[in-house]
C-alpha positions as CSV (number, residue, x, y, z in Angstrom):
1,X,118.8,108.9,97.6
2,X,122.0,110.6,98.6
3,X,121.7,114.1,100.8
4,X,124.7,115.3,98.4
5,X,122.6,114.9,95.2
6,X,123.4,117.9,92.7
7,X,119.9,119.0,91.7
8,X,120.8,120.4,88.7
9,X,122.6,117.6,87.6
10,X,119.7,115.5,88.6
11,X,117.5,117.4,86.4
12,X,119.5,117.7,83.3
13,X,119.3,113.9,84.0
14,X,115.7,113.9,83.7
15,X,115.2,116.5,81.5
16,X,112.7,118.3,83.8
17,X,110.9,121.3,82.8
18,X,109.0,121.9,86.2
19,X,109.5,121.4,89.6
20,X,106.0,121.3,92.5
21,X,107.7,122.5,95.9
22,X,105.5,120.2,98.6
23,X,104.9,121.6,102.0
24,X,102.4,119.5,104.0
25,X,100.6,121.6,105.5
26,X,98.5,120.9,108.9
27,X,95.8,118.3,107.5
28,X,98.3,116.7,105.4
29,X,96.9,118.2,102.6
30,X,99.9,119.1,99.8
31,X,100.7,122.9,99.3
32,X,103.1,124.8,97.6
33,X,104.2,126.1,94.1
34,X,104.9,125.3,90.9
35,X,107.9,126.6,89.1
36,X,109.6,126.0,85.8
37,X,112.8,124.1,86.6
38,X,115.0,126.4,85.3
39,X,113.6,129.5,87.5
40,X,114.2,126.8,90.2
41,X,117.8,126.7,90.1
42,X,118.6,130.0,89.1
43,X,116.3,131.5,91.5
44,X,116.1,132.0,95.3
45,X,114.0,130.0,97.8
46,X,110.0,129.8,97.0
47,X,107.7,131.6,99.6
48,X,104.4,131.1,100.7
49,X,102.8,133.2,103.7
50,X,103.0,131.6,107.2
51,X,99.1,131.2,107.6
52,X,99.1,128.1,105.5
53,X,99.8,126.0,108.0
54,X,96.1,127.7,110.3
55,X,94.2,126.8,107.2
56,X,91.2,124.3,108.1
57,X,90.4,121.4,105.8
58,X,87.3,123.6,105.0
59,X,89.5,126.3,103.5
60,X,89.1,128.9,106.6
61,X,91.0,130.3,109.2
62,X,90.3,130.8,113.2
63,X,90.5,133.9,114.9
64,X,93.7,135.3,116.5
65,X,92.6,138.1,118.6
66,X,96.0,137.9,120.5
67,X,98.4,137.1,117.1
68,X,99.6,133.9,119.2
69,X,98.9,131.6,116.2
70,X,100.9,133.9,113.3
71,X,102.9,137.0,112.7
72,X,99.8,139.6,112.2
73,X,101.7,141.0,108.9
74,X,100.6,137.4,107.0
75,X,104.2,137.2,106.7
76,X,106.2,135.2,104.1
77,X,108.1,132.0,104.9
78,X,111.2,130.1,102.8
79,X,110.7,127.0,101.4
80,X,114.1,125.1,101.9
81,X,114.2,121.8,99.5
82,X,115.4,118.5,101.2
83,X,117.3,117.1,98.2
84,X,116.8,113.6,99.2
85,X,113.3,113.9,98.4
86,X,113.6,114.9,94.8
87,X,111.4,112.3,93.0
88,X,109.4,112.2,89.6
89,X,106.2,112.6,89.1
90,X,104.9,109.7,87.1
91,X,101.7,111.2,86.2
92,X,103.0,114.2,85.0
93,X,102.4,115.5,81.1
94,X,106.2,117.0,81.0
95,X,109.1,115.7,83.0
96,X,108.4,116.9,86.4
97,X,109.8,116.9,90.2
98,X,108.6,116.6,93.2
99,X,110.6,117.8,96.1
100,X,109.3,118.6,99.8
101,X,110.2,121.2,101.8
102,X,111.2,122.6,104.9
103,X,110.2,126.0,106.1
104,X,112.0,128.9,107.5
105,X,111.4,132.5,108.8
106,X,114.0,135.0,106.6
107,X,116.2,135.0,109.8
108,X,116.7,131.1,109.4
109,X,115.2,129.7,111.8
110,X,112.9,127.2,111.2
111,X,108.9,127.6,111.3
112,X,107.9,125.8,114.5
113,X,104.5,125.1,113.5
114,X,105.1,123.1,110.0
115,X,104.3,120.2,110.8
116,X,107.5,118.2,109.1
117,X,109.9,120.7,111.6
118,X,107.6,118.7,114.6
119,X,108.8,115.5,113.9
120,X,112.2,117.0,113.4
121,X,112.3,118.7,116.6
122,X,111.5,115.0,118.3
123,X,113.5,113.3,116.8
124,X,116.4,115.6,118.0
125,X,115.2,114.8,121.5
126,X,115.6,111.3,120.7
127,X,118.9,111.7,119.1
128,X,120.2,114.1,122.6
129,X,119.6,110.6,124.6
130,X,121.5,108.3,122.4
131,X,118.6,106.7,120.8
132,X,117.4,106.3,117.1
133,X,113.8,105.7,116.6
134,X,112.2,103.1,113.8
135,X,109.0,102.8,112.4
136,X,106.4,100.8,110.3
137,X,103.1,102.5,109.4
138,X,100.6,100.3,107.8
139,X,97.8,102.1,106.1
140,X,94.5,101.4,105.7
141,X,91.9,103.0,102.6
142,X,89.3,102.5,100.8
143,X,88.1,102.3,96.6
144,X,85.1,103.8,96.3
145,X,82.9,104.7,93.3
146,X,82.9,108.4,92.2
147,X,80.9,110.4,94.0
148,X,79.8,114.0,93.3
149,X,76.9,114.2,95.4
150,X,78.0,114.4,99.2
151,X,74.4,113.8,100.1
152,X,74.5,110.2,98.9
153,X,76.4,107.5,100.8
154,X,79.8,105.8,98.8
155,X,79.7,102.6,97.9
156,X,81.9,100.2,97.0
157,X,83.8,100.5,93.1
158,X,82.7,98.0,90.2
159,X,85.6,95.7,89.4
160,X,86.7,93.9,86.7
161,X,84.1,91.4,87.0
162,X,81.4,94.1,86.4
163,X,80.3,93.5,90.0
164,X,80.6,95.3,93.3
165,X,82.0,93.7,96.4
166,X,78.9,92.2,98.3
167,X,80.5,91.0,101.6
168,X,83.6,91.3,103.9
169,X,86.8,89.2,101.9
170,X,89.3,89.6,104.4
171,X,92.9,89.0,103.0
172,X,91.4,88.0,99.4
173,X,93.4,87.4,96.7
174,X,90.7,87.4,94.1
175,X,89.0,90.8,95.7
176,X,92.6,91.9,95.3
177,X,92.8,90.9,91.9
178,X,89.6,92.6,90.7
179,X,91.5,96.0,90.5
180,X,94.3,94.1,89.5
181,X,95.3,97.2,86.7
182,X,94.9,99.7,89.7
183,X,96.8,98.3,92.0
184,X,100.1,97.6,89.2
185,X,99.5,101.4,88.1
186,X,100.0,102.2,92.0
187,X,103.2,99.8,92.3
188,X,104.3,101.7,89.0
189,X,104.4,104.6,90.0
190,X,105.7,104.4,93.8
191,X,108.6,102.5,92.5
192,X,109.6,105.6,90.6
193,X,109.3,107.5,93.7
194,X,111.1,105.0,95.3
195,X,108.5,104.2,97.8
196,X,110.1,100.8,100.4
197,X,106.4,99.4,100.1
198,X,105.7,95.7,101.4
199,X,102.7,94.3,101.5
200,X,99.1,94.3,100.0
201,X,96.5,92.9,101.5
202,X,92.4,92.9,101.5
203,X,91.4,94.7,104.5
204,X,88.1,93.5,106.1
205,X,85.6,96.2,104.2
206,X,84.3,95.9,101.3
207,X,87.2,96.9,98.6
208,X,88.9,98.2,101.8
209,X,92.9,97.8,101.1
210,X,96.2,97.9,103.7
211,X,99.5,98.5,102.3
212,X,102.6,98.0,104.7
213,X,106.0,100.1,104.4
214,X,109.0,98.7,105.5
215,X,110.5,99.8,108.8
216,X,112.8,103.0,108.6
217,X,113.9,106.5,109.3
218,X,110.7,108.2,110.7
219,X,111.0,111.3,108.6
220,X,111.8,109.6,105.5
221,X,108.8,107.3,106.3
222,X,106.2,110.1,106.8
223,X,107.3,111.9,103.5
224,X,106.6,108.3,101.6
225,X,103.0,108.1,103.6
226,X,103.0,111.4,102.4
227,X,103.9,111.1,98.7
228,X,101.5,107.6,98.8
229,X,98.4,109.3,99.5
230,X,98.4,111.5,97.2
231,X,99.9,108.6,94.7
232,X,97.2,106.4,95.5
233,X,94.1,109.1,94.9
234,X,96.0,110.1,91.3
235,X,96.2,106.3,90.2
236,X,92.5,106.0,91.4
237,X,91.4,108.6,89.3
238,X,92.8,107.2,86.6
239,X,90.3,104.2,86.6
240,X,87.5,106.4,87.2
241,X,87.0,105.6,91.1
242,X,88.4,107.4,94.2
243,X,90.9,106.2,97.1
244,X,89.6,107.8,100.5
245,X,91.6,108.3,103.4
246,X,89.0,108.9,105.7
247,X,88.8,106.9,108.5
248,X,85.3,105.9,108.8
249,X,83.9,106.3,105.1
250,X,81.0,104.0,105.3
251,X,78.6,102.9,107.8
252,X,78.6,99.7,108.6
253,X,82.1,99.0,107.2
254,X,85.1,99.1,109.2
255,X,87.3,101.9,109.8
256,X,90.4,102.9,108.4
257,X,93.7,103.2,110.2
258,X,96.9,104.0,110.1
259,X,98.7,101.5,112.6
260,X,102.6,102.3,113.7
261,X,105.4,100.0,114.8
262,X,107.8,101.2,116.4
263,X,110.9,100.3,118.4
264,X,113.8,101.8,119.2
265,X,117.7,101.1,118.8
266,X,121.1,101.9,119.7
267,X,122.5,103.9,117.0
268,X,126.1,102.6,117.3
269,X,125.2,99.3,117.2
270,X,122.0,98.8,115.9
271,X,121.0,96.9,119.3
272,X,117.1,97.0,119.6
273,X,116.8,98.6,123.1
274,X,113.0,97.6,123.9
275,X,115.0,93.5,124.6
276,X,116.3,93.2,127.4
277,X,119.5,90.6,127.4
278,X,116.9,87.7,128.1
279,X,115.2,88.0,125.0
280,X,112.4,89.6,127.1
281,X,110.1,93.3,126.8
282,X,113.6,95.4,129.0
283,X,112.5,98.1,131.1
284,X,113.0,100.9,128.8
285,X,110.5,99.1,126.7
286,X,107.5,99.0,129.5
287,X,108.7,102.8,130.5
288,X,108.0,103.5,126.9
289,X,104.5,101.3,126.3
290,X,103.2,103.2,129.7
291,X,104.2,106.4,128.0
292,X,102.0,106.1,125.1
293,X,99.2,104.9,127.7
294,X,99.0,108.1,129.6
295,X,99.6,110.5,127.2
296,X,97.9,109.5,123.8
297,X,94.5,110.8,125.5
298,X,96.2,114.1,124.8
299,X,97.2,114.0,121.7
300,X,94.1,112.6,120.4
301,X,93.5,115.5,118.0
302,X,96.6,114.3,115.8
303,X,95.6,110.4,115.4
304,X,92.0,111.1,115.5
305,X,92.2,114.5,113.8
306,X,88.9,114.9,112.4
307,X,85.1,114.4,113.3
308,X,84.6,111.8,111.5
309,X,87.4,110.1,112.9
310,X,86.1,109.1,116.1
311,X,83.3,107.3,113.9
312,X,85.8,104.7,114.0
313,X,86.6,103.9,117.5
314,X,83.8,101.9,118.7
315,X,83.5,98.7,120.8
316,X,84.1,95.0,118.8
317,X,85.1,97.3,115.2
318,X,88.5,95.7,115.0
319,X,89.6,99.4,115.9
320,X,90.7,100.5,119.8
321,X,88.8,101.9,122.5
322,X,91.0,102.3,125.1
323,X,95.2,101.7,126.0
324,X,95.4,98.6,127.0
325,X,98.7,96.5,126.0
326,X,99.3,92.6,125.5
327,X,101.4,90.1,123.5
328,X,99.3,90.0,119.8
329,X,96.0,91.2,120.8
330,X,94.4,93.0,118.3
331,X,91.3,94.3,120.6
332,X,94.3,96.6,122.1
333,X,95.0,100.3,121.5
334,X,98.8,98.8,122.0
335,X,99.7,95.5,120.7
336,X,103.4,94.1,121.0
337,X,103.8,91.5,118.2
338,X,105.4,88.2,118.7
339,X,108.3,87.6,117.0
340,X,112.3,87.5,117.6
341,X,114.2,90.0,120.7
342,X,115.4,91.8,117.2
343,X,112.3,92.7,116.2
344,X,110.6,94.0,120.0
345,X,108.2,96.7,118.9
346,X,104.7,97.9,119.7
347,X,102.2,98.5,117.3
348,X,100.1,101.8,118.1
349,X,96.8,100.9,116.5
350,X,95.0,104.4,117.6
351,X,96.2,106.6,114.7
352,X,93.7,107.1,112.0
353,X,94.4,106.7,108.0
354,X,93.4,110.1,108.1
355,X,96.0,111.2,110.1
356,X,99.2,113.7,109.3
357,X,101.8,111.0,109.0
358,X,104.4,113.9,110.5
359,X,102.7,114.9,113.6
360,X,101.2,111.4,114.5
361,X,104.8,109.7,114.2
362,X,105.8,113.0,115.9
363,X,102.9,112.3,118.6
364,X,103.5,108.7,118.9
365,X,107.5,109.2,119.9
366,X,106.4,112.1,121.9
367,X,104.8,109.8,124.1
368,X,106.6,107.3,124.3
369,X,109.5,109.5,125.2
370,X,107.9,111.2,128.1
371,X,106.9,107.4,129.6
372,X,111.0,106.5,129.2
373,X,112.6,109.8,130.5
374,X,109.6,109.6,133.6
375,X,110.4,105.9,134.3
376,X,106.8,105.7,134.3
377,X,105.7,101.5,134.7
378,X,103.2,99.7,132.3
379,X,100.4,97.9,134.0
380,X,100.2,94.1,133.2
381,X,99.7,93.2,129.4
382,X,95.9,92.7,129.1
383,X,94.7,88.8,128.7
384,X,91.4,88.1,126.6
385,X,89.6,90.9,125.1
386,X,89.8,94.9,125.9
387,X,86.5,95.5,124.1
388,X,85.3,94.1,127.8
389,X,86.5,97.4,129.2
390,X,85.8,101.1,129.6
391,X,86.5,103.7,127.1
392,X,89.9,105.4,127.9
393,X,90.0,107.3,124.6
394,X,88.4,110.4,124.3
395,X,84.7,109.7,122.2
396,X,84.6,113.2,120.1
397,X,86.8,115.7,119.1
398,X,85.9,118.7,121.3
399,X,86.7,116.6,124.2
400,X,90.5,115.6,122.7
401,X,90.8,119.6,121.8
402,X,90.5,120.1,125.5
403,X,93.0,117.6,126.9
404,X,95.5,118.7,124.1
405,X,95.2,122.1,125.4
406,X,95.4,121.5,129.1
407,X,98.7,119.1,128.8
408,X,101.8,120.5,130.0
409,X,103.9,117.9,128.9
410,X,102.7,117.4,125.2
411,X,103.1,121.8,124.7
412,X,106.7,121.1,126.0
413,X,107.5,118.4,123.7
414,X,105.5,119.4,120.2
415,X,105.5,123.7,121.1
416,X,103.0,125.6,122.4
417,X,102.5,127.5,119.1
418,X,101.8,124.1,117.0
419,X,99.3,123.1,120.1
420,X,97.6,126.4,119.8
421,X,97.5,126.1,115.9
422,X,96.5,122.4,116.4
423,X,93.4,123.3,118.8
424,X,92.4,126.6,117.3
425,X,92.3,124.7,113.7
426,X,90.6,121.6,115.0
427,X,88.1,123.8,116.9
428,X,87.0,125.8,114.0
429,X,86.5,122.7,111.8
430,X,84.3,121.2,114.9
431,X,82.0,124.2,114.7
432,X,81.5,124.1,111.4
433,X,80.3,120.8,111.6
434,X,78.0,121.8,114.1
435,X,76.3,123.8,111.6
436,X,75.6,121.1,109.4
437,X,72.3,119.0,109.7
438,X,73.0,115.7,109.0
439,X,70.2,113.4,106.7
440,X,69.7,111.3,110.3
441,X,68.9,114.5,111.9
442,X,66.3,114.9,109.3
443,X,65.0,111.3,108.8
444,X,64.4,110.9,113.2
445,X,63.8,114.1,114.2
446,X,61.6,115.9,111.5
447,X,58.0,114.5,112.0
448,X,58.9,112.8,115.4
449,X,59.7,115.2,118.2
């Protein structure tokens, strides 16, 4: 959609009657307002105070004893609409919008700590250098039955057969086809957002689905990851089931990820720059690969954001336990597809479905960027299997808090004020959890020690 769109022309178009200013907040989660169209127009730019964005996912905030994290006044921040994101939303009542926001302080400048102005400020780095960035994310969820107990596990939905999945149907048409009127609401309803969507596939869990997006701008991608979560858990409830995101939602299952190609090219001539003129992985390319193997331990609280998430990433679970690299090996943390000189990319298969899509494409180039403007070296491509090698990822999230915090590097890329949100957040949710006793805790540990 053009930048230069009119919005009020677009919504005498469309006859809207409301407008929901988005702002993804630190989790992902969507916040914002509401606001009758016209008001819209007419009226200034939305606020919403600053400390949205050092909200947990539990609803609370961490202590600030120094006021590092916010202005102590619980200050108000602009909402600034990027126009290109104006969409409809299908399963609206009235005509309605969608638009997402940036955010900015009343002086202008913009709010270091949203997490859409982090991907912004690296890809400005990117763009200093002469280089323009491209990603695929490929996201993995999960149907599950409605549940309104959390004490009982989820289990697979009952499809149109009347039956629940039973087994793993990996790349199944016919386990595809049992949600059959889900899945053409879903297409429905990202084309009017105008979602570049590819593929559908069966994932290897049990009703366990992976759609692909076609490879693009990086912001524009994350706004459509985005948009399709929150697209995806609408249409589900609409057929009576829920769509998780989380990345390990069932024992026993696989885990849910959100993998990321990504290459890079020369703006001016659309030259992919990770081929060199033999058709071969160029230097720039192994600078970048060794990058994103000695930083992503840092930055481990963006992909793996969440306790749970480190559920995931265990040994032989189709999922990465460490940053090895090598030529379509799928037991790697980095995998380089096979494929033309064109199309030279790696495939990050760390990040979690549960993931911000704006700070772990943010993350992902951040790394990468620091391995190309060190001229750090990739070791050799890995041959056979990685799960045959140590852990190089961080195993719980307390311990990926603590490397965030300590790295130099990452605070100068991201900003020291969205690290300190990022850990003091994180932390918080990690001790609430700690205060939970778990039913394993109570089913080993009650009448036996």
């Amino acid at each position: 959609m053009s930048e230069q769109i009119n919005l009020k022309e677009w919504f005498e178009e469309h006859r809207i009657t409301e407008v929901e200013c988005l702002v993804p907040d630190i989790s992902g989660i969507p916040r914002g307002k509401i606001m009758p169209a016209e008001k819209f127009i007419k009226g200034g730019a939305p606020r919403l105070p600053e400390a949205i964005f050092v909200q947990s996912v539990t609803g609370e905030y961490p202590d600030d004893p120094t006021d590092k994290l916010t202005d102590p006044a619980i200050i108000d921040i602009k909402l600034i609409p990027d126009v290109s994101t104006v969409r409809l939303v299908p399963w609206a009542h009235e005509p309605t919008a969608q638009i997402i926001h940036d955010c900015q302080y009343a002086n202008g400048t913009p709010v270091p700590i949203a997490p859409r102005q982090v991907l912004q400020r690296v890809l400005k780095l990117y763009e200093d250098k002469g280089w323009k960035p491209v990603l695929a994310p490929e996201l993995e969820f999960y149907l599950v039955g409605r549940n309104t107990d959390p004490d009982y596990p989820l289990v697979p939905p009952v499809g149109r057969s009347g039956r629940q999945e039973s087994g793993r149907q990996s790349y199944s048409i016919d386990a595809v086809n049992e949600f059959d009127p889900l899945f053409e609401d879903m297409y429905d309803f990202c084309d009017m957002q105008e979602m570049d969507l590819d593929t559908l596939i069966h994932e290897e869990g049990a009703a366990q689905v992976e759609i692909n997006f076609l490879h693009g701008n990086p912001l524009a991608l994350a706004d459509q990851v985005f948009m399709f979560k929150r697209t995806v858990r609408e249409v589900a409830l609409r057929h009576n089931i829920y769509a998780t995101f989380m990345a390990k939602p069932m024992s026993g299952e696989p885990g849910s990820a959100m993998h990321v190609h990504q290459s890079i090219v020369n703006p001016k001539t659309g030259e992919n720059l990770f081929a060199g003129p033999d058709g071969k992985a160029s230097p720039l390319f192994k600078s970048y690969l060794a990058g994103l193997q000695k930083y992503i331990p840092s930055v481990m609280p963006i992909f793996a954001p969440n306790v749970n998430s480190y559920r995931r990433l265990t040994r032989f679970s189709n999922a990465p336990i460490n940053l090895q690299w090598g030529y379509d090996n799928r037991t790697c943390g980095l995998r380089v597809p096979f494929g033309d000189p064109a199309a030279m990319r790696v495939e990050n298969r760390v990040p979690g479905a549960d993931a911000n899509p704006y700070l772990a494409f943010a993350a992902t180039l951040a790394c990468g960027y620091l391995g190309m403007v060190q001229n750090l070296e990739a070791p050799p491509e890995q041959i056979g299997s990685a799960y045959t090698g140590d852990y190089t990822l961080p195993r719980e999230l307390s311990h990926a808090l603590e490397l965030m915090d300590e790295s130099a590097e990452i605070r100068e890329i991201l900003g020291d004020r969205m690290v300190d949100v990022l850990v003091a957040v994180k932390r918080l949710e990690y001790e609430t959890y700690l205060r939970v006793i778990s039913s394993w805790e109570r089913e080993h540990l009650l009448l036996n020690v």
